[in-house]
SEPA-327954 format. One record per residue (C-alpha): residue number from 1; residue in three letters; x negated, y negated, z. Coordinates in steps of 0.2 Angstrom, whole numbers, padded with zeros to 4 digits. Example, Ala and Ser with C-alpha at 12.3 -4.5 7.8 and 13.67 -1.06 7.14 Angstrom:
nr  rest  px  py  pz
1  ala  -0062  0022  0039
2  ser  -0068  0005  0036
//
This chain:
nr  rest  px  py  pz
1  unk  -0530  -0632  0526
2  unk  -0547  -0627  0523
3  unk  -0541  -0609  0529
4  unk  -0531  -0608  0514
5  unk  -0541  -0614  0502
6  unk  -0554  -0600  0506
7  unk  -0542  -0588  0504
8  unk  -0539  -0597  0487
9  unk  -0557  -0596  0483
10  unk  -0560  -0579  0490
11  unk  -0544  -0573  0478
12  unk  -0552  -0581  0461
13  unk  -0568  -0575  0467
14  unk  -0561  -0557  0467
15  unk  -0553  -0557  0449
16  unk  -0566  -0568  0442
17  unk  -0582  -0564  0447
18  unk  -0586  -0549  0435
19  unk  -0583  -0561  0420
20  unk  -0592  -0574  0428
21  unk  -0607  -0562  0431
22  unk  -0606  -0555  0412
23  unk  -0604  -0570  0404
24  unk  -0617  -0579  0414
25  unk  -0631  -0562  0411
26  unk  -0628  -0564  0393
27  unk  -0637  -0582  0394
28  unk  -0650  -0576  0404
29  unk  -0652  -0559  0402
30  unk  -0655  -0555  0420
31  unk  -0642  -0547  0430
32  unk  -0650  -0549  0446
33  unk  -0652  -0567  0440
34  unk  -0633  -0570  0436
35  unk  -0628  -0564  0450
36  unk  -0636  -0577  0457
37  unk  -0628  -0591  0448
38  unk  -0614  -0583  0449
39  unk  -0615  -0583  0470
40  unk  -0622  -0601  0468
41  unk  -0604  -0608  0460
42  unk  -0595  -0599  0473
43  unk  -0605  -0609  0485
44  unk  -0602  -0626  0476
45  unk  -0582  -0621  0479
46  unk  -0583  -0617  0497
47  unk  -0592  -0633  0497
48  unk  -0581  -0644  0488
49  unk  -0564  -0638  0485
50  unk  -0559  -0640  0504
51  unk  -0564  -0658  0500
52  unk  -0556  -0662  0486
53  unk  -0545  -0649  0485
54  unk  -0541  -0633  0472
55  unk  -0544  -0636  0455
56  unk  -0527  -0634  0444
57  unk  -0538  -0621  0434
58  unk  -0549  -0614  0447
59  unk  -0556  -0598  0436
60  unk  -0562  -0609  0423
61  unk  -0570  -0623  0436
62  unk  -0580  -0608  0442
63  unk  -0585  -0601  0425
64  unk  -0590  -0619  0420
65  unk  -0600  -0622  0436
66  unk  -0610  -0605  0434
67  unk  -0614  -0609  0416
68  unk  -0621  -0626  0419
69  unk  -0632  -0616  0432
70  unk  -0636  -0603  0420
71  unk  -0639  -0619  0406
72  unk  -0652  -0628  0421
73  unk  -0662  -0613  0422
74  unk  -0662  -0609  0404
75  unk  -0669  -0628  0401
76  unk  -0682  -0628  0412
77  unk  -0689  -0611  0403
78  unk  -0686  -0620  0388
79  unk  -0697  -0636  0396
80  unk  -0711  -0621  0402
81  unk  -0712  -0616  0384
82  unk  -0717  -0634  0378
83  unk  -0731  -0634  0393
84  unk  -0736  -0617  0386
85  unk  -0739  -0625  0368
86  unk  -0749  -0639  0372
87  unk  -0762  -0623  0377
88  unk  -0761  -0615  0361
89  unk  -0746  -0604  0363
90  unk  -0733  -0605  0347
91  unk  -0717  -0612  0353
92  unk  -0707  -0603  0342
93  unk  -0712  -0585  0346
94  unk  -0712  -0591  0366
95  unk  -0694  -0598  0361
96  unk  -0691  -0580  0355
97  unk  -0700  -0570  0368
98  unk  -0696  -0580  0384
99  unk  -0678  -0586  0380
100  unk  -0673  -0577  0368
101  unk  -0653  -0585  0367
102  unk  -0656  -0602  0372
103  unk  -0646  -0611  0357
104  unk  -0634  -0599  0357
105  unk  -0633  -0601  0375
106  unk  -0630  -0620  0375
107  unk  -0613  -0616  0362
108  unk  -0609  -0600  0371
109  unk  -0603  -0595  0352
110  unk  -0614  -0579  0352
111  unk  -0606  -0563  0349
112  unk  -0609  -0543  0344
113  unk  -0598  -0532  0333
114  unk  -0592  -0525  0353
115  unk  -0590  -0542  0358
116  unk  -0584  -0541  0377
117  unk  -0598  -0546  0389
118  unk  -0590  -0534  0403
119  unk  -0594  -0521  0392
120  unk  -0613  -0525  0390
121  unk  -0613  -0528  0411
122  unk  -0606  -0509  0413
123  unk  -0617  -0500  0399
124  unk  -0633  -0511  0405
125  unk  -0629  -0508  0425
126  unk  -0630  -0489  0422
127  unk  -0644  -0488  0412
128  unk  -0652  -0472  0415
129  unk  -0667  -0481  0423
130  unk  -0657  -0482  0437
131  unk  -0651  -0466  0446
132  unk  -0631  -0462  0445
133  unk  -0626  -0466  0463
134  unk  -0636  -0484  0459
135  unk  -0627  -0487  0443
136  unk  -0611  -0483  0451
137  unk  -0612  -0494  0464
138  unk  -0621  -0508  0455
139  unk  -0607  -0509  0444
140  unk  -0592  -0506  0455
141  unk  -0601  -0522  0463
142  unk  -0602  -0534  0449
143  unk  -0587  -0528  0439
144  unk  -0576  -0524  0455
145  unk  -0582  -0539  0465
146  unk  -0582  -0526  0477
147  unk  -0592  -0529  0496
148  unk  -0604  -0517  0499
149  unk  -0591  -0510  0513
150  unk  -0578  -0508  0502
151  unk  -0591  -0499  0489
152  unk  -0596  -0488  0505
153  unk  -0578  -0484  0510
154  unk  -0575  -0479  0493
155  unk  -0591  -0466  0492
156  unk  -0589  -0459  0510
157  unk  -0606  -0466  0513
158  unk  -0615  -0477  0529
159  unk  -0615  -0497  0521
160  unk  -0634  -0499  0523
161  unk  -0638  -0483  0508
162  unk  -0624  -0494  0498
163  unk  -0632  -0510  0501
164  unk  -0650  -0505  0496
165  unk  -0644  -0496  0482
166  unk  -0638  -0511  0474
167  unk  -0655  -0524  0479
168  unk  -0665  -0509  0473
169  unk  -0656  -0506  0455
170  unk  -0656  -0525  0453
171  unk  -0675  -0525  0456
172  unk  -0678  -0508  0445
173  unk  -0666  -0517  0429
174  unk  -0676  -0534  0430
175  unk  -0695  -0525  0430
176  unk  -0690  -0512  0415
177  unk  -0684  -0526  0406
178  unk  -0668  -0517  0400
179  unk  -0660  -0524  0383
180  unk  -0642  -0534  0391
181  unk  -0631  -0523  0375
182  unk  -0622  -0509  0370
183  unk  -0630  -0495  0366
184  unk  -0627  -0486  0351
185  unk  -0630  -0468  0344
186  unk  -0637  -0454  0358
187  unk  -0641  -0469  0371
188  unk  -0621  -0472  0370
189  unk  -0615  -0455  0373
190  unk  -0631  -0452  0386
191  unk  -0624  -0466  0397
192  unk  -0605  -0465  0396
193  unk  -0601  -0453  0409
194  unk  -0607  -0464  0422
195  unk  -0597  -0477  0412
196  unk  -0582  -0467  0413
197  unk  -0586  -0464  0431
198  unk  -0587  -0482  0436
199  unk  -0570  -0488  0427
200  unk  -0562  -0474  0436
201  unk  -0566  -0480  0451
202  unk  -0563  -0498  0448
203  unk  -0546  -0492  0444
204  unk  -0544  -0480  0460
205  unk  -0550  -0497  0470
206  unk  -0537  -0507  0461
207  unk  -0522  -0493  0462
208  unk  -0525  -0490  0482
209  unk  -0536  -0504  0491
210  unk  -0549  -0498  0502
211  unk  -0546  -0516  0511
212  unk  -0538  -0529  0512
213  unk  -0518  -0534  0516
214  unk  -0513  -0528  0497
215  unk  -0506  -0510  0495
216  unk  -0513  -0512  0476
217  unk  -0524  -0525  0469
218  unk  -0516  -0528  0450
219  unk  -0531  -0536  0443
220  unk  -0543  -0523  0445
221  unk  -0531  -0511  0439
222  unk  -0526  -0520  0424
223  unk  -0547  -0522  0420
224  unk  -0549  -0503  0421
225  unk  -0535  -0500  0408
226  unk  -0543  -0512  0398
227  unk  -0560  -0508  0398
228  unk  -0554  -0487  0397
229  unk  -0545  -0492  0381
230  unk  -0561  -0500  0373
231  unk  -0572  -0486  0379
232  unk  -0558  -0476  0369
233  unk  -0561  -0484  0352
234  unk  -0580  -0486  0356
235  unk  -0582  -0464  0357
236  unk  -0566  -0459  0349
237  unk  -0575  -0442  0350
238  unk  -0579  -0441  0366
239  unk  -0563  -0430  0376
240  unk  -0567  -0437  0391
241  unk  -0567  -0454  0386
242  unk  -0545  -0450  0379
243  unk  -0546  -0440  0397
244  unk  -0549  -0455  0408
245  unk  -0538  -0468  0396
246  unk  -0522  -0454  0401
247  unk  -0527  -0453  0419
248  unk  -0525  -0472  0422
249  unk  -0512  -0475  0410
250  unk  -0500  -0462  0418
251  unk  -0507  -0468  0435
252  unk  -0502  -0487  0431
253  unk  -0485  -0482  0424
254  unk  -0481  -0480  0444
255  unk  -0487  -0495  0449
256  unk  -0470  -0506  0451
257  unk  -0463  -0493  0461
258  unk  -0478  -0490  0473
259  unk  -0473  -0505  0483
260  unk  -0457  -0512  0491
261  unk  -0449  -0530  0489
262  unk  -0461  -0534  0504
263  unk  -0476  -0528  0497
264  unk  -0475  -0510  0507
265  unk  -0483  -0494  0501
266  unk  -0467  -0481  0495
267  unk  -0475  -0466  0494
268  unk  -0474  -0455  0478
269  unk  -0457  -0443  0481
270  unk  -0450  -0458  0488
271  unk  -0451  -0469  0472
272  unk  -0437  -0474  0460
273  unk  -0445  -0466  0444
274  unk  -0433  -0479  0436
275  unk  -0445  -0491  0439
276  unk  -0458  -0482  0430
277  unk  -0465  -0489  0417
278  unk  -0462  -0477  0402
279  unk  -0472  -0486  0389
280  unk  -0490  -0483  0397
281  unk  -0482  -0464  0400
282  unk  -0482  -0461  0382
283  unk  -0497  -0470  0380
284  unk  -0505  -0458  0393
285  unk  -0496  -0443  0386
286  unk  -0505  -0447  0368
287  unk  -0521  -0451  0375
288  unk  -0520  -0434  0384
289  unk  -0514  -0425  0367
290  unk  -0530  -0432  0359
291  unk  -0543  -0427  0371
292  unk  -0533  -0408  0371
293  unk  -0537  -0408  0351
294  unk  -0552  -0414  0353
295  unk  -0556  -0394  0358
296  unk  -0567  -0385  0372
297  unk  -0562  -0386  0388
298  unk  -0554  -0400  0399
299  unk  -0566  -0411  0409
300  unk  -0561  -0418  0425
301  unk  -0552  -0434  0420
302  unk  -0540  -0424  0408
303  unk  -0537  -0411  0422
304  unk  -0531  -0424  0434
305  unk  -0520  -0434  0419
306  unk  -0511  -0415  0416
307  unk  -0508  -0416  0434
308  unk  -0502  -0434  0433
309  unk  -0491  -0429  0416
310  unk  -0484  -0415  0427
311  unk  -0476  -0428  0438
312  unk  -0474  -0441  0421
313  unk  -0463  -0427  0415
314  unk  -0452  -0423  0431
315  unk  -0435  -0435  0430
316  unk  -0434  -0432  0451
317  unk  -0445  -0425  0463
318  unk  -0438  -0411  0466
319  unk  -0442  -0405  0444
320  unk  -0460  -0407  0448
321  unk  -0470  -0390  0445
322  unk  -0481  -0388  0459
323  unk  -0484  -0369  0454
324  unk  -0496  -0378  0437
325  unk  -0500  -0396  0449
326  unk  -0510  -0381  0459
327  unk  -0516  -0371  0446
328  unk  -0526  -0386  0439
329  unk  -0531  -0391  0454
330  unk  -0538  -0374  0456
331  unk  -0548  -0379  0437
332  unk  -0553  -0395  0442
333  unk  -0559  -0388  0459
334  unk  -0570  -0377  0448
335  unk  -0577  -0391  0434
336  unk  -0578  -0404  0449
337  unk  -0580  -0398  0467
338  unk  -0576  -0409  0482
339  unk  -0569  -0411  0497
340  unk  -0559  -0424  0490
341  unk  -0553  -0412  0477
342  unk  -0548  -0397  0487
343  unk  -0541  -0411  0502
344  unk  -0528  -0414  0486
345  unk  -0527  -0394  0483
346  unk  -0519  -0393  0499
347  unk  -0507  -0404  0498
348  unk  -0502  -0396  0480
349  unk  -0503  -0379  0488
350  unk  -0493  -0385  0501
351  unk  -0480  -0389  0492
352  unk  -0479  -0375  0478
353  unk  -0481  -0362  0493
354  unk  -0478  -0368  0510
355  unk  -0486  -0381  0523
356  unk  -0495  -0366  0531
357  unk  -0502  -0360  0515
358  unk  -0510  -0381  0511
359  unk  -0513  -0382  0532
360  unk  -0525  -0367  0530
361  unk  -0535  -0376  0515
362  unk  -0536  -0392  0528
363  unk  -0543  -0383  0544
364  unk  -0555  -0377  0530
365  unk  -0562  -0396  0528
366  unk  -0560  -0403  0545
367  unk  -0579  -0401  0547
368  unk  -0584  -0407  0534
369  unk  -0595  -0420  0537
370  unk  -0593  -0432  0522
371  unk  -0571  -0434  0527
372  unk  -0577  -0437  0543
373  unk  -0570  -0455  0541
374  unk  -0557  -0452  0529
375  unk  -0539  -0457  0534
376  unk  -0531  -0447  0522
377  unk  -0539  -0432  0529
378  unk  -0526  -0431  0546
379  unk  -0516  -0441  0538
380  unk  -0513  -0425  0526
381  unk  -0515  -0412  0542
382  unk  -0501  -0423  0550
383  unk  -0489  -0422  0535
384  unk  -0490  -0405  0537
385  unk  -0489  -0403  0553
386  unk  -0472  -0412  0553
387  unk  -0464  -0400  0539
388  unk  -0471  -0385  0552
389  unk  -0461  -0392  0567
390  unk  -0477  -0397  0574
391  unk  -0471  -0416  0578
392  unk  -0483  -0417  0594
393  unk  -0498  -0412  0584
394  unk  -0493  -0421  0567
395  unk  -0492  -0439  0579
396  unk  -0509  -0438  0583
397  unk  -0515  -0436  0566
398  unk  -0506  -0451  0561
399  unk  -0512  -0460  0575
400  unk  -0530  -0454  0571
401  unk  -0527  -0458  0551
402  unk  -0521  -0475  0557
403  unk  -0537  -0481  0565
404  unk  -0546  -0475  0551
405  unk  -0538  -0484  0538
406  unk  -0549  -0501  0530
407  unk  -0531  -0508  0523
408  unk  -0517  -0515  0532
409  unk  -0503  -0507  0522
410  unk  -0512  -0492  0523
411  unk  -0513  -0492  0543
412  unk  -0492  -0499  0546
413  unk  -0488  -0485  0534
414  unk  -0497  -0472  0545
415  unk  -0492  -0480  0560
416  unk  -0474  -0479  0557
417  unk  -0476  -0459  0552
418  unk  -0486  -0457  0568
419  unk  -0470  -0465  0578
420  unk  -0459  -0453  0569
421  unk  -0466  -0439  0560
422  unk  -0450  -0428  0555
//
């Protein structure tokens, strides 16, 4: 019993967190400090959900649970602030300068001309007194309700560098101070590419799990296109901004198809394009069509929608242009260099030319330090190793993409290529 009901609460936790986090930082205009709160009302349902059960609304018992916390914290400042008159201090300007929101705190009724408190969490978590990899991972934390694993796993970097990253970008937000809001003007356009970044990788988290027993995780998805879209309308000038909102769209129109009636990965060739959803396509194919007019020269997230529209575009497999899915990988390889990058050039080349032409681009990375780990590194080698007759060879990659793999899905996928590789 109490087994399942921590896998209730660690589910609720993993959709809800973010908002709890926002909402609760907008009372008390610490993120550091909500997290905290937040953390606190996940304790009080470990503690008393296996006793007296799931809640019928179990989102809204946490937010209310955190609040209360946040509404303790904010009344004992409130309490300090009296003390602080009695010496002389004015309680006004100490009600202004110490807790700023308090009344509207206690009606929770306050709101901007943005009003979403997720977005006032992303733009204050990558504030540029923090450095990028900080903001990155701060965010994906509080917004993804990503662990520090997961985060690592994600960045191809040892846990430890993850988790000090995060105590130290609290630490650094809490001392400077920084403004819980969205900016406006410069500031806005100075910090949105590590906004763009992080919602792009929420999304990539939520489209192919790092961990976990789910293929996909919907939620996180579903934010990321949310969050893209207002991100859209905040800097309708900004290409990049359209670029990113095409890439995710395009990539969720896939999403039904991406798993079987038993919740196994299907791989894209093998999809039923039928099940594509067609609506978020032309949405994506629009959004791609703005950043295109917006002029200049394609960033990276509108070079990796044009190669998503490719495949939008092709009715079967068999139409998709690998020819121009290579060439701009060849262009996003110039404007955004990675192993990542070229570890997906392969596999285009491959495809538009021959394994032996992608295999050659592999045996390129295989010493690469930072793929070290990275399933889909053999897991690539092996698919074309099987399409080379090289089945012996092919079944070790598998086997070796397997054992790195963070999600089960991922890891009975590979398996079963590794058992037959033809």
């Amino acid at each position: 019993m109490h087994s399942t009901t921590h896998q209730a609460i660690d589910a609720v936790w993993r959709i809800e967190s973010a908002k709890i986090v926002a909402t609760v930082a907008r009372m008390v205009r610490d993120i550091g400090v909500a997290e905290e709160l937040a953390q606190d009302a996940l304790v009080a349902a470990l503690e008393n959900w296996p006793v007296k059960g799931v809640p019928q609304n179990p989102a809204a018992w946490l937010m209310t649970t955190a609040k209360n916390r946040a509404l303790d914290r904010l009344r004992r400042n409130k309490a300090l602030d009296e003390k602080l008159e009695q010496i002389g201090h004015d309680l006004e300007a100490q009600e202004a300068l110490i807790v700023p929101d308090f009344v509207d705190a206690l009606d929770d009724a306050r709101a901007d001309e943005i009003g979403d408190d997720l977005l006032r969490l992303i733009f204050t978590a990558c504030h540029p007194v923090l450095s990028m990899e900080a903001r990155v991972a701060l965010t994906l934390k509080l917004l993804g309700g990503l662990t520090t694993h997961e985060i690592a796993r994600a960045y191809l970097v040892p846990e430890p560098t993850i988790a000090q990253r995060i105590v130290r970008a609290k630490r650094s937000l809490t001392e400077a101070r920084v403004p819980y809001e969205v900016p406006r003007g410069d500031a806005l356009h100075q910090r949105l590419a590590s906004v763009l970044e992080v919602v792009y990788l929420i999304f990539n988290e939520g489209y192919t799990a790092t961990a976990g027993e789910d293929w996909m995780r919907p939620a996180l998805c579903d934010e990321a296109l949310r969050l893209g879209r207002m991100l859209a309308q905040l800097a309708p000038e900004q290409a990049e901004a359209h670029g990113l909102v095409a890439l995710i769209e395009l990539q969720a129109s896939r999403a039904k198809a991406r798993v079987d009636a038993a919740g196994r990965p299907v791989l894209l060739l093998e999809q039923d394009r039928a099940r594509w959803d067609h609506l978020l396509i032309r949405r994506g194919l629009t959004a791609l069509e703005r950043a295109a007019k917006l002029g200049g020269s394609l960033g990276p997230y509108a070079l990796q929608a044009a190669i998503a529209a490719c495949h939008a575009r092709a009715a079967t497999p068999e139409q998709t242009d690998w020819p121009r899915i290579a060439a701009i990988y060849d262009a996003l390889a110039q404007v955004s260099p990675s192993p990542v990058v070229e570890l997906n050039r392969a596999v285009a080349v491959g495809m538009a030319f021959g394994p032996a032409a992608g295999l050659e681009i592999i045996d390129g990375l295989r010493d690469d330090k930072s793929l070290r780990n990275y399933q889909w590194l053999p897991s690539v080698r092996g698919d074309l190793l099987a399409k080379l007759g090289r089945h012996d060879e092919a079944r070790a990659e598998f086997k070796r993409a397997a054992e790195l793999a963070g999600n089960a899905r991922e890891r009975e996928l590979l398996l079963a290529r590794a058992r037959n590789p033809v």
